[in-house]
N, CA and C atoms as an extended XYZ file, in Angstrom:
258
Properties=species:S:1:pos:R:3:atomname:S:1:resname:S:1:resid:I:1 pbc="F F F"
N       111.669       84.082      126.841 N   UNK     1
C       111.649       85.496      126.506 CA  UNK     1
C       110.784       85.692      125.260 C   UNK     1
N       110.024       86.746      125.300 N   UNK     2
C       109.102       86.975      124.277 CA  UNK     2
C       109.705       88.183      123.074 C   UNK     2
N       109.953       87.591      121.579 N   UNK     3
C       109.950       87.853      120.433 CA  UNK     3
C       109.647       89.609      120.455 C   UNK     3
N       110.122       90.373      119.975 N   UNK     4
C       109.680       91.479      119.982 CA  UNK     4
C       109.378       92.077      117.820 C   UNK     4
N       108.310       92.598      117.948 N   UNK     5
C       107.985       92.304      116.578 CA  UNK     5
C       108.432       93.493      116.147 C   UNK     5
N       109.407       94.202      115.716 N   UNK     6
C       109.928       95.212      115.412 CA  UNK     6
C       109.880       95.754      113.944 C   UNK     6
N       109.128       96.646      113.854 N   UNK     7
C       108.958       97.246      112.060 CA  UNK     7
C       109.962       97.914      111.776 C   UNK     7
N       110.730       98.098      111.151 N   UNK     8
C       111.690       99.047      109.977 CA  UNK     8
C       111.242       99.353      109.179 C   UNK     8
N       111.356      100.660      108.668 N   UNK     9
C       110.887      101.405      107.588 CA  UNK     9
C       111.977      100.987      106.403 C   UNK     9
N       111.705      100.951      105.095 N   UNK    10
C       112.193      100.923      104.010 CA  UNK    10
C       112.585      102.533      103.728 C   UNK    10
N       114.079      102.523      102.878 N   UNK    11
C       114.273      103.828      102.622 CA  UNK    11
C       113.465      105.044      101.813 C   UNK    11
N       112.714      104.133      100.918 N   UNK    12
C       111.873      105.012      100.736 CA  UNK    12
C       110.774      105.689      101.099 C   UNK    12
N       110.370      104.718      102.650 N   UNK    13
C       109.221      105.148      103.545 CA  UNK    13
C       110.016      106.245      104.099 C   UNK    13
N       111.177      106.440      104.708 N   UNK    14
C       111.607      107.460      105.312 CA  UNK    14
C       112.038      108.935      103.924 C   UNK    14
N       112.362      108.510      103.235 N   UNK    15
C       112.303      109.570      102.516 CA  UNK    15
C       110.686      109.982      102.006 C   UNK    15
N       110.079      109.517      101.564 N   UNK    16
C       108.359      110.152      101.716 CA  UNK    16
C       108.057      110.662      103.450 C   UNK    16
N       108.419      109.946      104.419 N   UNK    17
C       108.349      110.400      105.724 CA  UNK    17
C       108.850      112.192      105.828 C   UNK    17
N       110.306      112.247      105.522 N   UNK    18
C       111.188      113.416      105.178 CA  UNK    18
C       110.342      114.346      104.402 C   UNK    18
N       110.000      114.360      103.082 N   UNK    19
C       108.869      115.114      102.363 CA  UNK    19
C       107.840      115.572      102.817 C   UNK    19
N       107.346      114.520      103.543 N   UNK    20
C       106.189      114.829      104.336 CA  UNK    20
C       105.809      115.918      105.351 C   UNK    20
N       106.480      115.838      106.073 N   UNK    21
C       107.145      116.824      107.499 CA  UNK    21
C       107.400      118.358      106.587 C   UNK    21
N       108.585      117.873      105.839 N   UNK    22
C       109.106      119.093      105.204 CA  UNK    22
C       107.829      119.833      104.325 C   UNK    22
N       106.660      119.098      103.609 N   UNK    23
C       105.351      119.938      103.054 CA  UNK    23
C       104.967      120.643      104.183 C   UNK    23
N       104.575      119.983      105.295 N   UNK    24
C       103.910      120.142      106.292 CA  UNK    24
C       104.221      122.009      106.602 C   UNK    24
N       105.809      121.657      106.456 N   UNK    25
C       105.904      123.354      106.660 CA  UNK    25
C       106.190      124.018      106.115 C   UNK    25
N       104.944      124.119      104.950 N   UNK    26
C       104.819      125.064      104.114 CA  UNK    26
C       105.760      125.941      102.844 C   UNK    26
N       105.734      126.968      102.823 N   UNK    27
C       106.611      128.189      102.609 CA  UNK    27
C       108.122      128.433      103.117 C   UNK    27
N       107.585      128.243      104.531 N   UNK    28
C       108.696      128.806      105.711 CA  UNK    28
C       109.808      127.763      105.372 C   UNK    28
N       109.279      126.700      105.631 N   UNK    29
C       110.315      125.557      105.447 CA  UNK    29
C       110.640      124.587      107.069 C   UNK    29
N       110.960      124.472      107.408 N   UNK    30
C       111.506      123.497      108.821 CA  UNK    30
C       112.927      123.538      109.059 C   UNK    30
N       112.980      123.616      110.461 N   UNK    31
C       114.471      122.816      111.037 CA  UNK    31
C       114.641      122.117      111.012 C   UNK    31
N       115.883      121.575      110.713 N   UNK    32
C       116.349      119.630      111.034 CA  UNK    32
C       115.860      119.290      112.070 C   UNK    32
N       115.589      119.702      113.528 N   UNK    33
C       115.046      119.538      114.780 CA  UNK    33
C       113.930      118.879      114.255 C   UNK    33
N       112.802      119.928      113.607 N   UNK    34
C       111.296      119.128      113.652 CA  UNK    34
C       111.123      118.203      112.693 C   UNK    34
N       112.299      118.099      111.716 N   UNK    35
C       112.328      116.839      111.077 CA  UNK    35
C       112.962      115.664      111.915 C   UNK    35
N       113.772      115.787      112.265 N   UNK    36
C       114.402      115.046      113.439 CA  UNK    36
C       112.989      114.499      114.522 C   UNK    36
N       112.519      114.813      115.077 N   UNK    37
C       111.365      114.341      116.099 CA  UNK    37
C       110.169      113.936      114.740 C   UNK    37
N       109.561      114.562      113.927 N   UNK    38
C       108.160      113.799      113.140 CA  UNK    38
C       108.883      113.006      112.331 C   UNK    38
N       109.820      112.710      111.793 N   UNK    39
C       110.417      111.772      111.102 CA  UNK    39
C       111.061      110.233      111.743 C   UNK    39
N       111.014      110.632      113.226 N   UNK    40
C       112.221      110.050      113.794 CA  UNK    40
C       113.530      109.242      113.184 C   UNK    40
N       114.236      110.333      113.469 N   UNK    41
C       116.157      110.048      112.683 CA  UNK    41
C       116.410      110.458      113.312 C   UNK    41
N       118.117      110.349      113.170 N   UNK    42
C       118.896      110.899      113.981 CA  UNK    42
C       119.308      112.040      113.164 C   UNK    42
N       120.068      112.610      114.013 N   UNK    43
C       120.742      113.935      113.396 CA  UNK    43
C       121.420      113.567      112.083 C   UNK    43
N       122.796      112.882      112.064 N   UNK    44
C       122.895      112.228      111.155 CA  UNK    44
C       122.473      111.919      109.688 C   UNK    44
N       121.077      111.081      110.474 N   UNK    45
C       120.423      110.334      109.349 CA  UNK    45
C       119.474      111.406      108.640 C   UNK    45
N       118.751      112.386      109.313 N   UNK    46
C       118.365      113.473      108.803 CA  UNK    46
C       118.752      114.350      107.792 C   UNK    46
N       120.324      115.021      108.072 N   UNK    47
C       120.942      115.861      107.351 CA  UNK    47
C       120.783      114.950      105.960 C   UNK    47
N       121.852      113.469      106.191 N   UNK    48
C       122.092      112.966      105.122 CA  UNK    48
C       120.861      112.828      104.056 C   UNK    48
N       119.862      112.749      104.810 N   UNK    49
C       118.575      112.673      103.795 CA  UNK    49
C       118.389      113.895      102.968 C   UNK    49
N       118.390      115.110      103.765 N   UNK    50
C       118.404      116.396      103.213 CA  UNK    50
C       119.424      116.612      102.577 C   UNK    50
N       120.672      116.136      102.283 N   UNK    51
C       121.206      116.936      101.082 CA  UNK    51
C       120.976      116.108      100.315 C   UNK    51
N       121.043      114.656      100.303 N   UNK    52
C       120.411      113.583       99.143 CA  UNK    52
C       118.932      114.121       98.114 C   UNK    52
N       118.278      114.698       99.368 N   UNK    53
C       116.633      115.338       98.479 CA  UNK    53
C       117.343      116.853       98.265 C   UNK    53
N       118.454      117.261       98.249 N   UNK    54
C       118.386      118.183       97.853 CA  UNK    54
C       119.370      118.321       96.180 C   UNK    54
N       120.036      117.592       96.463 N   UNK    55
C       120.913      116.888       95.399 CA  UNK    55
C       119.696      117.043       94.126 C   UNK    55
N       118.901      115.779       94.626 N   UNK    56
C       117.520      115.697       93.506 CA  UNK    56
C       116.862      116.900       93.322 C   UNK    56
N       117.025      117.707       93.916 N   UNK    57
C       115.885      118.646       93.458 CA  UNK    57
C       114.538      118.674       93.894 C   UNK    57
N       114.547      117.913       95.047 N   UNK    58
C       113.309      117.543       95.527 CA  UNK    58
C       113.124      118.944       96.512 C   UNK    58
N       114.098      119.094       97.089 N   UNK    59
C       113.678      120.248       98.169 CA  UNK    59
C       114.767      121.185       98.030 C   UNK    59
N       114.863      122.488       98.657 N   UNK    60
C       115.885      123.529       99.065 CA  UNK    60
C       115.606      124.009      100.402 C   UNK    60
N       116.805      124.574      100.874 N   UNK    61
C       116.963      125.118      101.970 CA  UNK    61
C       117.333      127.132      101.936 C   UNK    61
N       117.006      127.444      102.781 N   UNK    62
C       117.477      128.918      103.067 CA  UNK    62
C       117.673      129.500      104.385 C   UNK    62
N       118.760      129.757      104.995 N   UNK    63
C       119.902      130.352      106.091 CA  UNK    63
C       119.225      131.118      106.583 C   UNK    63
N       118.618      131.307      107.578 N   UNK    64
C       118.214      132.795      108.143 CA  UNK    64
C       119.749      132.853      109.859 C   UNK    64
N       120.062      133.296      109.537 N   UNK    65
C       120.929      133.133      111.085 CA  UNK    65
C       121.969      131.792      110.889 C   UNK    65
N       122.096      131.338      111.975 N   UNK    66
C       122.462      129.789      111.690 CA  UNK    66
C       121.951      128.898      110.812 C   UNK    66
N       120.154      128.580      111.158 N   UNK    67
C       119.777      128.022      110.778 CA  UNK    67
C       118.966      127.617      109.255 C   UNK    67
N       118.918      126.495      109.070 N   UNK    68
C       118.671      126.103      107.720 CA  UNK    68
C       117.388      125.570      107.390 C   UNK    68
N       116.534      126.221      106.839 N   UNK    69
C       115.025      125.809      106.646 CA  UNK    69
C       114.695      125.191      105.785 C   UNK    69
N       114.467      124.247      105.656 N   UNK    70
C       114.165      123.357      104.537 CA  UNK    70
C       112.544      123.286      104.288 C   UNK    70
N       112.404      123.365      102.776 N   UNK    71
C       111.161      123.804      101.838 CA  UNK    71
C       111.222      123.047      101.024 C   UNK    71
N       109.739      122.346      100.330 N   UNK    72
C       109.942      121.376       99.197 CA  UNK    72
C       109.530      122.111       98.393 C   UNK    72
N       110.367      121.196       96.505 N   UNK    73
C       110.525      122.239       95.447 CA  UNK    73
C       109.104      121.512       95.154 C   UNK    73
N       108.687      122.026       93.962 N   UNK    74
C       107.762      121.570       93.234 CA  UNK    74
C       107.751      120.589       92.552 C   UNK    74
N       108.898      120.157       92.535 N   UNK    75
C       109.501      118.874       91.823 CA  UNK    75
C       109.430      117.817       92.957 C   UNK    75
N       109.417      118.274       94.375 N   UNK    76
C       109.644      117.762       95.582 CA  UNK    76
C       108.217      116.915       95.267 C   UNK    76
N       106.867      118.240       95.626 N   UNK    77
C       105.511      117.910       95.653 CA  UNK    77
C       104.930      116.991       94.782 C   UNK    77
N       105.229      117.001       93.292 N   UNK    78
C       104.947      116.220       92.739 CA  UNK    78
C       105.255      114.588       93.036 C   UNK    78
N       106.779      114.550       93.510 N   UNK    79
C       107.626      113.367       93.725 CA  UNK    79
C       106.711      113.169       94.769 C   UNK    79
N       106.770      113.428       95.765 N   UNK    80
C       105.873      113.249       97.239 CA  UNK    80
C       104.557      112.610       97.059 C   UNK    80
N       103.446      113.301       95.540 N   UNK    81
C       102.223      113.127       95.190 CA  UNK    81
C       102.422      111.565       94.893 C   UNK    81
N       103.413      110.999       93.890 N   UNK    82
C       103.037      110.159       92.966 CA  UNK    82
C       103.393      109.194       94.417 C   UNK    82
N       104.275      109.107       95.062 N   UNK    83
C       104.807      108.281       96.318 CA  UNK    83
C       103.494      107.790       96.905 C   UNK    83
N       102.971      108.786       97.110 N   UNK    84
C       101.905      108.568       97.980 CA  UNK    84
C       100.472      108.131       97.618 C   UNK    84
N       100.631      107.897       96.313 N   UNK    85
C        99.502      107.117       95.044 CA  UNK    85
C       100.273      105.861       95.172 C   UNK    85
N       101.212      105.592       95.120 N   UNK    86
C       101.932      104.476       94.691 CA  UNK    86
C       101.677      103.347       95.614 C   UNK    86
C-alpha cells in the first residue's frame, strides 16, 4: 500500500487562512459558510476561530437577520500584514 503524503496546516496557517477570506470580504464582512468552504473547517472549527480572532481584536462581527458577518478590524489587517511578511 502506498504512503499517502498528507499536509496539515499549523494553527497559525489557518488563522492567517481565516483573516484572509475574512479581508477578502471587504466592508460587508462574510458568513461562516464562505469561511467554512475558502478556509476549509468545519463548522465547529470555524466559529471557534472567530470568536478567538474576535476575543483579540483582530476582527468583529455584525447581525443583519440571523446572520453574522464577519469583518476584519484594523488591528486584524495589520496582524494579517505582518503574518504574511513573516
Amino acid at each position: 500500500m502506498m504512503a499517502v503524503n498528507q499536509q496539515y496546516r499549523t494553527q497559525d496557517n489557518i488563522v492567517g487562512d481565516v483573516l484572509s477570506v475574512i479581508m477578502e470580504g471587504g466592508r460587508g464582512g462574510v458568513i461562516i459558510s464562505r469561511i467554512i468552504v475558502r478556509a476549509n473547517l468545519s463548522y465547529a472549527s470555524a466559529t471557534e476561530r472567530c470568536e478567538n480572532l474576535e476575543s483579540a481584536g483582530l476582527i468583529e462581527y455584525t447581525k443583519k437577520g440571523r446572520k453574522k458577518f464577519y469583518a476584519i478590524t484594523e488591528k486584524g489587517i495589520k496582524f494579517l500584514r505582518k503574518f504574511q511578511n513573516y
